[in-house]
N, C-alpha and C positions, 0 to 999 in steps of 0.2 A: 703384292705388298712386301715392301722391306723387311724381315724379322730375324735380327742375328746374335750376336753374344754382346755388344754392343745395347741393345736392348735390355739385357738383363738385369735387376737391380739386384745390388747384394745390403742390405741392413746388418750393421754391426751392433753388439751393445745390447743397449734398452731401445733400439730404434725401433724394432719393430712392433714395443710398446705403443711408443708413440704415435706411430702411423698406423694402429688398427688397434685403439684402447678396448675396444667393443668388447673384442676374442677375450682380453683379462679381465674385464671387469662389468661387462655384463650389455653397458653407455654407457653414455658422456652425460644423463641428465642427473638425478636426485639421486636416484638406485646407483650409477656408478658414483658418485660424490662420496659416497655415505661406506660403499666395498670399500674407500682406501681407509676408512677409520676402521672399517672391520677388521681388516687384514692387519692393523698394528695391533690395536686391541688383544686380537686370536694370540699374536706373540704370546705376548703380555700373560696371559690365562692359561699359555701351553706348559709357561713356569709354574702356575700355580698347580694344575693338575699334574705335574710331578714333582710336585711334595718343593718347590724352589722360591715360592713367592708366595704372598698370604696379603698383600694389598696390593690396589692399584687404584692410579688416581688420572682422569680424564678434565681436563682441562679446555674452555671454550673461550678462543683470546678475540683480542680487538683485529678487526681486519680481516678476519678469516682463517686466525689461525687455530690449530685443534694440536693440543701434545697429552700425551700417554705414558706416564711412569710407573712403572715398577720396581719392587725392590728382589725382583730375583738374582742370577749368578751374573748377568749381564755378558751383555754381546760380549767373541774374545777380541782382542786387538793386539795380539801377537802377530806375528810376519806367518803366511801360510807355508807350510815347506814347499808347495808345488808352483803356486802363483808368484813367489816374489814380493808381495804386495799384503800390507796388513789384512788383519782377517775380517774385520768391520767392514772396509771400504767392499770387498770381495763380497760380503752377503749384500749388503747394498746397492751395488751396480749391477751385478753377474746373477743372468736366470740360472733357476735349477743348480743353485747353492745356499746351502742351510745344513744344519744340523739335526734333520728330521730322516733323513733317507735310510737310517737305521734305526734301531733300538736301543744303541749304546748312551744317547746325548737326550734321548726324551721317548720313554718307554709307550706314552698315552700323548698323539697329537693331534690337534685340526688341520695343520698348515702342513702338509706333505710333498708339495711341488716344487719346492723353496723357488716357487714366483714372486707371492706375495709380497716382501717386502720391498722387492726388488721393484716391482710396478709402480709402487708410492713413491719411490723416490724418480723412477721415469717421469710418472704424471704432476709433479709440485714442482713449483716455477723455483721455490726458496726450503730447505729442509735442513734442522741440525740434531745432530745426535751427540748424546752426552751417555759415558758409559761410567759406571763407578764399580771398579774392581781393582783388585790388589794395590789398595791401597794409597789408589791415584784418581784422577777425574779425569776423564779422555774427551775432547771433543773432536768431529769432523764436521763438515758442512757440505752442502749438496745442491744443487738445481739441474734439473733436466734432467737425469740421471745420471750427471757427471760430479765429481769430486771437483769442489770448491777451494777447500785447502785439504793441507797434510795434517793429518791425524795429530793432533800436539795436547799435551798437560795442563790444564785450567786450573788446577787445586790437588787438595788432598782430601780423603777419606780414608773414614775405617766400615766407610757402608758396603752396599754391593747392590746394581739395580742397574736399567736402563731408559733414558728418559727421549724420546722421539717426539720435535717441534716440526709440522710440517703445512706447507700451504699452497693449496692446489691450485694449479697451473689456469687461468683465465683463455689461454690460447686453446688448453684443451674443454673443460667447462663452463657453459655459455653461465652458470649460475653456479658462484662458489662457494654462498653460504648455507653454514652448515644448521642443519634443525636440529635445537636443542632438544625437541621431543623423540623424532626417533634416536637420538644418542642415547638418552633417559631409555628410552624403553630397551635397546639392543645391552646396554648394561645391565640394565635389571635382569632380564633374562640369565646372563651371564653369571648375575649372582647367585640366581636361583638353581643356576644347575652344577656350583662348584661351591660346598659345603664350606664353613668355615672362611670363606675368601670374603674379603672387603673390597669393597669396589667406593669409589668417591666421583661425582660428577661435578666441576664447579665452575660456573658460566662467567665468566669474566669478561665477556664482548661488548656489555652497556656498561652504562653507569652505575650501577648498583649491580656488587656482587651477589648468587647464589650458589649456597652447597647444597647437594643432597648425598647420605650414604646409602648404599645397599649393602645388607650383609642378613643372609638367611639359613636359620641353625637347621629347622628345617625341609630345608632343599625344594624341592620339587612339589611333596606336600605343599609350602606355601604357596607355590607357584599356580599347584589345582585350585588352591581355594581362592587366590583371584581371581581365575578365571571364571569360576562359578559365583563373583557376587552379582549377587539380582540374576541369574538364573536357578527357580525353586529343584533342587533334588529331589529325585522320584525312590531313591534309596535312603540312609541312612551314613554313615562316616563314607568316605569316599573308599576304594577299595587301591590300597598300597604293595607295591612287590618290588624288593631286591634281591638280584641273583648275581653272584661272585663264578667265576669260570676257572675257577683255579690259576687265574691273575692273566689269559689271555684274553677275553674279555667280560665287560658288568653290564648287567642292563638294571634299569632302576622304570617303572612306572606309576602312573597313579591315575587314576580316572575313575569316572562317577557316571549317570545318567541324570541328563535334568527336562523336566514337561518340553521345553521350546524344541524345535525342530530342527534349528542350526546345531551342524554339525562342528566341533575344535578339539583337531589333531593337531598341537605342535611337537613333532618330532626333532632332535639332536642326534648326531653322532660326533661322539670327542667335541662338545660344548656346541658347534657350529648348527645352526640349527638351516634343517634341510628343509625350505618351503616345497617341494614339490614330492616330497616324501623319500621312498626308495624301499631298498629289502628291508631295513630293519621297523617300517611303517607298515610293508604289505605283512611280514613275520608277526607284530602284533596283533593286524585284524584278522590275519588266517588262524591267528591262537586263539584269538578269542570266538570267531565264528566255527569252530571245533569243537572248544570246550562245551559251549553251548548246544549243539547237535549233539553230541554224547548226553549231555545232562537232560534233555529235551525226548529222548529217546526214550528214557527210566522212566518218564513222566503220562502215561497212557493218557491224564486228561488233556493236555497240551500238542501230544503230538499229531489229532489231524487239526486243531487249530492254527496251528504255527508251519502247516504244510507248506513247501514251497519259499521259505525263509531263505534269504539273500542278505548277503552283505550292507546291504545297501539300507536295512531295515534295522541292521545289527548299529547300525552306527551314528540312525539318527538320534537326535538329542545327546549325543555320546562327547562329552568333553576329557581331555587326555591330553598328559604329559608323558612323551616315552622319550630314554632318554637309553643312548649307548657308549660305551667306551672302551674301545678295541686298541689291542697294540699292536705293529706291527705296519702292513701296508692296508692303508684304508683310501679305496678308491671313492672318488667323485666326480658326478657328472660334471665337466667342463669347472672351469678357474673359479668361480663365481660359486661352487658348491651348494646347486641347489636340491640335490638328487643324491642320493647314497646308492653306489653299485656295487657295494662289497656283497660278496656269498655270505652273507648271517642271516638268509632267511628261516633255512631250517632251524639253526639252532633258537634264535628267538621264539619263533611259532610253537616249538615243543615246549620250550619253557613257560611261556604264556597260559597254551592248551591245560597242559597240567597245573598250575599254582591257580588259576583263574576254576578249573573243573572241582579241583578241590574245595575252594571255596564258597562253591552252590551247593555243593551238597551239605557243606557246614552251616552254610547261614537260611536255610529255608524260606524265611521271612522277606530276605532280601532278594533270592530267587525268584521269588513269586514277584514281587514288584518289576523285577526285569523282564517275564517274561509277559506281563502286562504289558509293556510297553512297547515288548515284539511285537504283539496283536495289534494293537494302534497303529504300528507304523508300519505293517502289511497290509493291513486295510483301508488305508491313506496311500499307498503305491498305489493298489490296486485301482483305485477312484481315480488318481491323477493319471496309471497308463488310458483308461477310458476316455478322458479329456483329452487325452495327447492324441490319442487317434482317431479322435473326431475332431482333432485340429488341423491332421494333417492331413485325414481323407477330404477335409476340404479345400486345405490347401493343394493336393496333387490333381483334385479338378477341373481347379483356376489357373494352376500353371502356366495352362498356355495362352492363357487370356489377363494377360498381364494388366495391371491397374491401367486406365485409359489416362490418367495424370501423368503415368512414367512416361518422359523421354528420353527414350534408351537412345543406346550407341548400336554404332552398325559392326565395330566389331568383333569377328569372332571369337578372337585370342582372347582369353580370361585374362591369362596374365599383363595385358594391357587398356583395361577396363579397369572401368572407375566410376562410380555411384555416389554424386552429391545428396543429401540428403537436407532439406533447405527450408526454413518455415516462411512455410505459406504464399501463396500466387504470387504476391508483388515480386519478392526475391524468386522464386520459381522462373514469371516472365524473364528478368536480368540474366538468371544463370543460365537460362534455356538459349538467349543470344549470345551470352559470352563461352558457353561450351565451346571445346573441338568436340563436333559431334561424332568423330568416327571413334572415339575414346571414352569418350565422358556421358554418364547418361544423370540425370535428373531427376529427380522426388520427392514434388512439392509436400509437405505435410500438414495439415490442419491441426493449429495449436498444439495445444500437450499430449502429447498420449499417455496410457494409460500408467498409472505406478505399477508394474510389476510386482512389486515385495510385499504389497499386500494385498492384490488380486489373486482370486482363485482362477487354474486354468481356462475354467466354463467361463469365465468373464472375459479371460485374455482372449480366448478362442473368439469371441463377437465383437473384440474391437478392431471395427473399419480399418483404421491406421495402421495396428501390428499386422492385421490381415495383408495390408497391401505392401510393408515393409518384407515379411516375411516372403510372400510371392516375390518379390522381386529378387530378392537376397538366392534364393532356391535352394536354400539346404534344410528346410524344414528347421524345428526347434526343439529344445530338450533331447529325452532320448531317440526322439527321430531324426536327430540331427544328421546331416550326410553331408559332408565335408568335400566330397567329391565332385558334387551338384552346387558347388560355389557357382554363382556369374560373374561376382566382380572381383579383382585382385586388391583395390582398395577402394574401402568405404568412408568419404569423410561425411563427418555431421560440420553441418555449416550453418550456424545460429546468429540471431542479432546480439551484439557485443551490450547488452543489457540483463535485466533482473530475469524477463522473460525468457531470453533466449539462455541463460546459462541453466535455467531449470530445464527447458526440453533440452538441449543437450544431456543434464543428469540422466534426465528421465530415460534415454534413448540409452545411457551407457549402462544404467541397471539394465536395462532388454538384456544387451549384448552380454552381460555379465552372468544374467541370472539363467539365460537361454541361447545364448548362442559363444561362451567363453571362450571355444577354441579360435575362433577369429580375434580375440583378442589375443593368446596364446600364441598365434601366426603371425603377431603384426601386422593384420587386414585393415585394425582401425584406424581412424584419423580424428584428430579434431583439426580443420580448418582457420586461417587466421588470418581473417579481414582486419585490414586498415580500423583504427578508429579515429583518425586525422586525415584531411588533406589539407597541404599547405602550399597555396599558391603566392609565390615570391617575386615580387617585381612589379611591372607596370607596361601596359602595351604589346609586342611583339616580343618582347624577353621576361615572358613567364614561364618560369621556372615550377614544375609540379612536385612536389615530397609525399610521400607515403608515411605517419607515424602509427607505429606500432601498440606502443603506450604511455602514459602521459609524460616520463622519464623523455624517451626519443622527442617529442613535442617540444618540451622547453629548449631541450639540446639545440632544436633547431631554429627556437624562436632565439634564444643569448648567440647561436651563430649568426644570422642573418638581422641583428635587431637593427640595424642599418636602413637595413630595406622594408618595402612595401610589405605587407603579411594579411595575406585574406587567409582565416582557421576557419574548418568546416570540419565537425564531430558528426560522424558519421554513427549513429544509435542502427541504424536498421538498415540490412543488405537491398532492401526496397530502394533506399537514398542515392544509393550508386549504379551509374548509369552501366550496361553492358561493358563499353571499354573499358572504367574503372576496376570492376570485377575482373575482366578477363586478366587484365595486367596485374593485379596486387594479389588475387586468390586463386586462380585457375589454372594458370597458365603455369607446368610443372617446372621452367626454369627458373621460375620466377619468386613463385608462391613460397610462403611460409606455412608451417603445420605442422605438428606435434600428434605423434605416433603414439598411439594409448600402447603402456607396456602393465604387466603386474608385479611388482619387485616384491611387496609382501602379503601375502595372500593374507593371513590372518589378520593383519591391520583393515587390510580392504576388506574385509569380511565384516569387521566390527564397523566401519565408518557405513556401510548401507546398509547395515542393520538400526544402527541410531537414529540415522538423516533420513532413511526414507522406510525403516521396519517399523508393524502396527504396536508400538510401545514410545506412547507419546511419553510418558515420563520421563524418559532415556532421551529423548529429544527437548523435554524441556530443560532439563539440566545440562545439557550439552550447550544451548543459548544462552542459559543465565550464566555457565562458568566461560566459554569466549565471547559473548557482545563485548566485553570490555574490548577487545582486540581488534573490533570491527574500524577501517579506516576510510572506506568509501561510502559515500553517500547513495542510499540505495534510490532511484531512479522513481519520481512521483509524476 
């Protein structure tokens, strides 16, 4: 095979944004959509956490546009001494340029790579920036991540601030608009963790405008006491700490315990808030599960009941805000910052240990409540390790006696394996003809199975269906989980495009959620995406066949072809579609469409299946009386 320098490709620029957005910003679906408003926003906030800005205002326009104003010192737009080239255009187009790489221009920041901004203006088809400092109004404009025009004079001020209009590129995301709910919510937070800051959100994309402000004196406190409404407190005021580090860095916490079992950890560092935790997440629970062992220790009636106490016991029902703010270089895991790897575990943990140990032995009344609630929730492990491994010695039994419904694939390679999961025989017979059988294997399922989120193990452990999903899957579930005894390298759930099938699909993606997550964390899941149109066009020997997607692609193609002949056939149930149909529209990997289950915010996805499918119907009834209004399809009779 040919391979020389000729081959080589070289990416100048933002090119190599463009051609692998993933690496910056996470995808191309919601979760990346939503990174580029983060990433301005972060600016925005990085003014205000060094004392430079005290409002900012988010903006949601017609068309898909989203702009962010601030009134801080504002970008500079002087000529750079080295580059030649004003200094706006430079942080705009050019990675790993900003004003963060020291301590001189921003002592406390989120944005440390100076990628970020740079990426927004790679990924928006259309972007302008308006700068107000010294005295002038500077604009520049942008698409692709090239300069549109030259930076030139619009006005005059005596303000100072920066205002970013930008609208993301349709080439790079399949879906451009933006939700005004998680904006609301990633602002709110925002405000919640930077005292004194104004934050304004104002939806301008319909016809009738909306404002909201955020602004919390405060801080964090209020942010815990959201989070606990309608979960009852097992203590008394929630337990609060701020620690100042002689100005290297502050940690600020607040957390409570309450009856319910869900666990909510949302962790910050310098505003940004880290879904998958890090040192300054594991530094709190090692402090707290410290402080509590020493306290635990002084306590003779406690200590053989609370024998054998784990983290994992310390935490349940445990809601918390920990919040950091380091100056200097504060590392994160990859662009998308979802992970803190700075070294502040010790020092958090110490601080923790002590201010937390102290206040057991001050508040008695409220020690005792907590350590009631250790006992519980050791004794609740201990019940559920018993189910787990009477689920999985049943399961290591069967192993090799795989469900007689699967039809598996002959081959060996995991990583070219793949498991439909498909309701019910009719679609089972189709997919079992339209398989490549040396790839693909099959697993019809009977109806719904079981809700997870409010069965007890012992219950899950006897239903038939997880019984046979979990055999075939082979990695066992919960803490027996084994990652390495994977069979398939992807698993799609493949449902009827109806009321029925998008319930067992839920139902199948709580399993995977509640009991088998790191597959989701791996991108092993799929949901599969049958046709819900065929459209046969023409007449005779020049029939013409269309696959549509959703009812959107359907009219496209009926105002395309209204000329012609048009037999529509709605396709409700994968039963309908004959083996060839399925093989070409959903099977077939060059072909097929499918959408990859990812997690972008664990704490949102924590609260949405705890509502929709957790044993607190009230919370579920209010969730229906406050969206029926919004409901636009007719649910299926």
């Amino acid at each position: 095979m040919d391979y020389s320098g000729k081959d080589i490709q070289i990416l100048r620029g933002l090119e190599p944004v463009r051609f692998r957005p993933g690496m910056y910003i996470g995808n191309t679906s919601l979760g990346g959509l939503h990174h580029l408003f983060a990433e301005v926003l972060d600016n925005a906030v990085d003014e205000a956490l060094n004392g430079h800005c005290n409002r900012i205002e988010v903006e949601l326009l017609a068309d898909n546009w989203l702009t962010v104003r601030d009134n801080g010192r504002g970008i500079p737009v002087d000529m750079h001494p080295e580059a030649g080239r004003n200094t706006l255009e430079i942080i705009m187009t050019t990675l790993h340029a900003g004003g963060k790489f020291s301590t001189k221009s921003y002592k406390v920041s989120g944005g440390l790579h100076g990628v970020g901004i740079s990426v927004v203006t790679a990924l928006s088809d259309l972007m302008t920036v308006r700068v107000q400092r010294d005295g002038h109004i500077w604009e520049q404009k942008f698409s692709r991540g090239r300069p549109q025009t030259e930076l030139q004079i619009v006005g005059e001020t005596s303000q100072t601030g920066t205002q970013i209009s930008f609208h993301p590129d349709p080439d790079i995301f399949k879906d451009i608009a933006f939700r005004k709910q998680l904006i609301r919510e990633y602002v709110q937070a925002k405000a919640f963790l930077c005292k004194g800051l104004r934050l304004v959100v104002t939806d301008r994309s319909g016809s009738i405008s909306d404002r909201e402000a955020f602004y919390f004196q405060e801080g964090i406190k209020d942010y815990l006491q959201m989070l606990l409404a309608e979960r009852p407190k097992i203590t008394g005021e929630p337990f609060y700490f701020e620690y100042q580090n002689e100005g290297d860095w502050r940690l600020e916490m607040a957390f409570c315990w309450t009856e319910q079992t869900e666990r909510v950890i949302r962790s910050y560092a310098n505003s940004i808030y880290t879904v998958a935790g890090g040192s300054h997440e594991t530094g709190f629970r090692m402090g707290l599960l410290k402080a509590l062992r020493d306290f635990i220790h002084r306590q003779p009636n406690w200590q053989r009941q609370l024998r054998g106490m784990r983290g994992d016991d310390l935490t349940e029902g445990l809601v918390a805000v920990v919040s950091v703010f380091v100056s200097g270089n504060l590392e994160f895991q990859g662009q998308t910052k979802e992970r803190l790897n700075s070294d502040i575990q010790p020092q958090v943990e110490n601080v923790v240990r002590s201010a937390f140990e102290n206040y057991l032995f001050h508040n008695p009344n409220t020690a005792e409540s907590i350590l009631r609630r250790l006992h519980l929730s050791l004794q609740a492990r201990e019940a559920s390790r018993k189910a787990r491994e009477a689920v999985q010695s049943k399961t290591s039994s069967q192993r090799l006696n795989l469900p007689g419904k699967l039809a598996d694939c002959s081959s060996k390679v995991v990583a070219e394996r793949e498991l439909f999961l498909v309701e019910g025989d009719s679609a089972g017979g189709s997919s079992k003809q339209a398989r490549d059988r040396r790839i693909q294997a099959i697993l019809p399922l009977k109806g719904k199975i079981l809700n997870v989120e409010q069965a007890s193990l012992d219950k899950i452990s006897k239903n038939q269906e997880i019984q046979h999903l979990t055999q075939c899957i082979g990695t066992g579930i919960g803490s027996q989980f084994n990652y390495s005894k994977l069979r398939y390298h992807k698993i799609f759930i493949n449902c009827d495009a109806d009321v029925d099938g998008y319930h067992i699909s839920t139902l199948l993606l709580t399993f995977f959620y509640r009991y088998m997550p790191e597959l989701i964390a791996k991108g092993h899941i799929y949901l599969a995406r049958p046709p819900l149109y065929r459209l046969r066009i023409g007449a005779g020997k020049k029939i013409q066949t269309l696959y549509a997607y959703s009812d959107v692609e359907k009219e496209r193609f009926l105002k395309q072809y209204r000329r012609a002949k048009i037999d529509v056939q709605r396709f409700k149930g994968l039963g309908e579609m004959n083996a060839k149909e399925l093989q070409e529209t959903t099977m077939d990997p060059a072909k097929r469409l499918t959408l990859q289950v990812t997690l972008t915010d664990a704490a949102r996805t924590e609260e949405v299946f705890q509502t929709l499918l957790g044993k607190d119907v009230a919370k579920r009834y209010q969730y229906i009386q406050e969206n029926a209004v919004f409901v636009k399809n007719q649910i299926d009779v």
